[in-house]
MARBAKE-817787 format. One record per residue (C-alpha): chain; x, y, z; residue in one letter; residue number from 1. Coordinates in steps of 0.05 Angstrom, whole numbers, plus 5000, padded with zeros to 4 digits. Each point is the difference from the previous one (the first is absolute). Layout:
<pts>
<pt ch="A" X="X" Y="Y" Z="Z" aa="a" i="NUM"/>
...
</pts>
This chain:
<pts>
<pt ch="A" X="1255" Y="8627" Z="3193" aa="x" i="1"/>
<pt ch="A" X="5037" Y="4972" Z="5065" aa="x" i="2"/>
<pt ch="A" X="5027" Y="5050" Z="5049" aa="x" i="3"/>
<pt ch="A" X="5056" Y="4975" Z="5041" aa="x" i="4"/>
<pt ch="A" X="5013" Y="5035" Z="5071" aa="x" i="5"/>
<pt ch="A" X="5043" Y="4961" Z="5039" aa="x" i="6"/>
<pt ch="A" X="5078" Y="4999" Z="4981" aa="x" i="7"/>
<pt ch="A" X="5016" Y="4934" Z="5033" aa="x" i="8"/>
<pt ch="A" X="4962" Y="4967" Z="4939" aa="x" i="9"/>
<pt ch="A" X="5035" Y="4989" Z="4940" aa="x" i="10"/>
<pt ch="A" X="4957" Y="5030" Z="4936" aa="x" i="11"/>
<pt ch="A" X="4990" Y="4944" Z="4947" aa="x" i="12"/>
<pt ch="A" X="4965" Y="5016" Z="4942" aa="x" i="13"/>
<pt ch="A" X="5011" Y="4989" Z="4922" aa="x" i="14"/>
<pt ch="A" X="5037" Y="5052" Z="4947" aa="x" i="15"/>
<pt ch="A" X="4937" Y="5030" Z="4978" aa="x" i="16"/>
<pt ch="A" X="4956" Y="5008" Z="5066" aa="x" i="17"/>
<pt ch="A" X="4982" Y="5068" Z="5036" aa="x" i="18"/>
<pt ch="A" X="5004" Y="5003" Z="5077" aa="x" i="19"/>
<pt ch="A" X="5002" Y="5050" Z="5047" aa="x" i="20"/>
<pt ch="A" X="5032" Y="5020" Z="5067" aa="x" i="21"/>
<pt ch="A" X="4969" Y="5033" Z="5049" aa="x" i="22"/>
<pt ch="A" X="5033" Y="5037" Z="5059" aa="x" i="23"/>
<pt ch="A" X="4974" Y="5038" Z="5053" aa="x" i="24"/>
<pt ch="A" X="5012" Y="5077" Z="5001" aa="x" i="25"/>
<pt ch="A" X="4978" Y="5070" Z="5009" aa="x" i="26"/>
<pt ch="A" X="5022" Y="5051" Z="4951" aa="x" i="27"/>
<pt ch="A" X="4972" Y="5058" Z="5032" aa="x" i="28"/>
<pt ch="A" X="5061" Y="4992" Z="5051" aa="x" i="29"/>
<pt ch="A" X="5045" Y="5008" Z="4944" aa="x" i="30"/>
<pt ch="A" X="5020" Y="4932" Z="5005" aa="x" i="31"/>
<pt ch="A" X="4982" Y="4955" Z="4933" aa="x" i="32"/>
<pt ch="A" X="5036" Y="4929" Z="4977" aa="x" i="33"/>
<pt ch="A" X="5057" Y="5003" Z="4952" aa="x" i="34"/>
<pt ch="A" X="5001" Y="4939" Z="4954" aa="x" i="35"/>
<pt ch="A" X="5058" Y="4970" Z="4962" aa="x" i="36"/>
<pt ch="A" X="4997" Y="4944" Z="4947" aa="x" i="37"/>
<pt ch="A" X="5043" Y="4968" Z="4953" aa="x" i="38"/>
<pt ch="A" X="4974" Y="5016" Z="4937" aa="x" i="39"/>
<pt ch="A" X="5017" Y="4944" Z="4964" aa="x" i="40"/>
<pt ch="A" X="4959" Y="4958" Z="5035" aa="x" i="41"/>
<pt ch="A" X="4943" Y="5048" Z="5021" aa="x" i="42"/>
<pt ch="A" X="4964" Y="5066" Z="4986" aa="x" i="43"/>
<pt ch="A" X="4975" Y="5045" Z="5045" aa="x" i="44"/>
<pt ch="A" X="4927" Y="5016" Z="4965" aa="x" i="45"/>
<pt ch="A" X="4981" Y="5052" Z="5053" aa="x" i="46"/>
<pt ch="A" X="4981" Y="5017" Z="5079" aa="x" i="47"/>
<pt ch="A" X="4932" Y="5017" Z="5037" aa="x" i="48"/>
<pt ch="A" X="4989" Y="5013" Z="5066" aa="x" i="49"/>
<pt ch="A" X="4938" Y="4970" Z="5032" aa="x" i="50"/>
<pt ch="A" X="4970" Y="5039" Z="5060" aa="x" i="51"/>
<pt ch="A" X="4983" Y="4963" Z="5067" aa="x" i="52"/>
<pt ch="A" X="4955" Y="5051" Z="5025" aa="x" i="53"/>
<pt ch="A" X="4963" Y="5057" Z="4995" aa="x" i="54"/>
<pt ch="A" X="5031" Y="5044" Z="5033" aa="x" i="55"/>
<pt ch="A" X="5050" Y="5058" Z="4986" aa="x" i="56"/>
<pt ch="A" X="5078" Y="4985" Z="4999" aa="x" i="57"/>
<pt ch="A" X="4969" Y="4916" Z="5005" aa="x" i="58"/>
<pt ch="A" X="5050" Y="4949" Z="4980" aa="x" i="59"/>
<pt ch="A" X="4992" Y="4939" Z="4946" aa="x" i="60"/>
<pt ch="A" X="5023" Y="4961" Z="4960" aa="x" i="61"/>
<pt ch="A" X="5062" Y="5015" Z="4942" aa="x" i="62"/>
<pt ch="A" X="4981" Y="4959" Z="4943" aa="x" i="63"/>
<pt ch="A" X="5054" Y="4976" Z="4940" aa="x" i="64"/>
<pt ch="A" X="4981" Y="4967" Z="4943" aa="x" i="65"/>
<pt ch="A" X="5049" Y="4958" Z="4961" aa="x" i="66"/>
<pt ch="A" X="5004" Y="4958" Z="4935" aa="x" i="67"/>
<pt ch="A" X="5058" Y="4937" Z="5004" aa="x" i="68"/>
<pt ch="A" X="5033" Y="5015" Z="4936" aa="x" i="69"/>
<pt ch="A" X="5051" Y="4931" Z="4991" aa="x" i="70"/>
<pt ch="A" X="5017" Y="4938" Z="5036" aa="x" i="71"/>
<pt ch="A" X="5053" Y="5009" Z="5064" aa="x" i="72"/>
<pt ch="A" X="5006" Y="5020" Z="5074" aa="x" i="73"/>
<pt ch="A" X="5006" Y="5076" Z="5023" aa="x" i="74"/>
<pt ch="A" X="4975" Y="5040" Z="5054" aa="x" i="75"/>
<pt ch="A" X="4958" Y="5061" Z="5016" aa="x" i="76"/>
<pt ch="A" X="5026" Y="5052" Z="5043" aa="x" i="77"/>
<pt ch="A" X="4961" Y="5039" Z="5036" aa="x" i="78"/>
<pt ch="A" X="5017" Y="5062" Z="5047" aa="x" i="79"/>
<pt ch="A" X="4955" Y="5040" Z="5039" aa="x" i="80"/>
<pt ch="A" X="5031" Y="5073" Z="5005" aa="x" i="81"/>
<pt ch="A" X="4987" Y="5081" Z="4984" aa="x" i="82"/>
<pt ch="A" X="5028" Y="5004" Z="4927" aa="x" i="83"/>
<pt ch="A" X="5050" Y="5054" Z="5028" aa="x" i="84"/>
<pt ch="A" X="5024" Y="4949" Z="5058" aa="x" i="85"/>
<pt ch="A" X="5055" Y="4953" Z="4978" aa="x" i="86"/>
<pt ch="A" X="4977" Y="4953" Z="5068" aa="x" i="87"/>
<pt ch="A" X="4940" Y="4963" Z="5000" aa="x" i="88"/>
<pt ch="A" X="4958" Y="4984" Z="5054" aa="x" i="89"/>
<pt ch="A" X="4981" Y="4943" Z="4981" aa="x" i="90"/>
<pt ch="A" X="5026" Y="4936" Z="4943" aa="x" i="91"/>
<pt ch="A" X="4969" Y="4940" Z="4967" aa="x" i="92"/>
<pt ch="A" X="5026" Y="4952" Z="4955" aa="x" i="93"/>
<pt ch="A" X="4956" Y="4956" Z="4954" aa="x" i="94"/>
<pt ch="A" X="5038" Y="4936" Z="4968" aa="x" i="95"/>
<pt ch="A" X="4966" Y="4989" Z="4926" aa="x" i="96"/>
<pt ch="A" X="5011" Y="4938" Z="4962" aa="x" i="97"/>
<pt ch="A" X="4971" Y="5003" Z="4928" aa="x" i="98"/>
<pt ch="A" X="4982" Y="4937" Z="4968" aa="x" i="99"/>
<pt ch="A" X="5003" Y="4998" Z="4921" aa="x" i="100"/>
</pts>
């Protein structure tokens, strides 16, 4: 399954296919990614999160898996924030088009 990282490059991939996104985080700080999808076009089949290190309190790698349900173009927003903070600290936006 191809992870995609960057959100300067659009997503292509076929109704049907799995991908993933991976963003770079620490949840020990309290901090995780919020992710929003249209769900017409994809589902959200869950989240990981990947250690970088060995470490205590050692950041990684957030991890989403989707499946592109039908043909179209959306987008996947992403905001890095505490769930209790209505400000993130950080936002990416992935552009998906969805070939049937």
């Amino acid at each position: 399954m191809k992870r995609y990282t960057d959100p300067e490059v659009t997503i292509q991939v076929a109704a049907g296919d799995r991908f993933g996104l991976e963003l770079a985080g620490n949840p020990t700080t309290g901090y995780t990614w919020q992710v929003h999808v249209d769900r017409q076009h994809l589902d959200l089949l869950g989240q990981e999160f990947e250690r970088g290190g060995t470490g205590v309190g050692a950041g990684g790698k957030e991890v989403f898996l989707f499946h592109a349900l039908s043909a179209g173009e959306t987008e996947i927003s992403c905001d890095y924030r505490r769930p209790w903070d209505r400000e993130s600290r950080d936002s990416k936006r992935f552009r998906v088009v969805i070939s049937a």
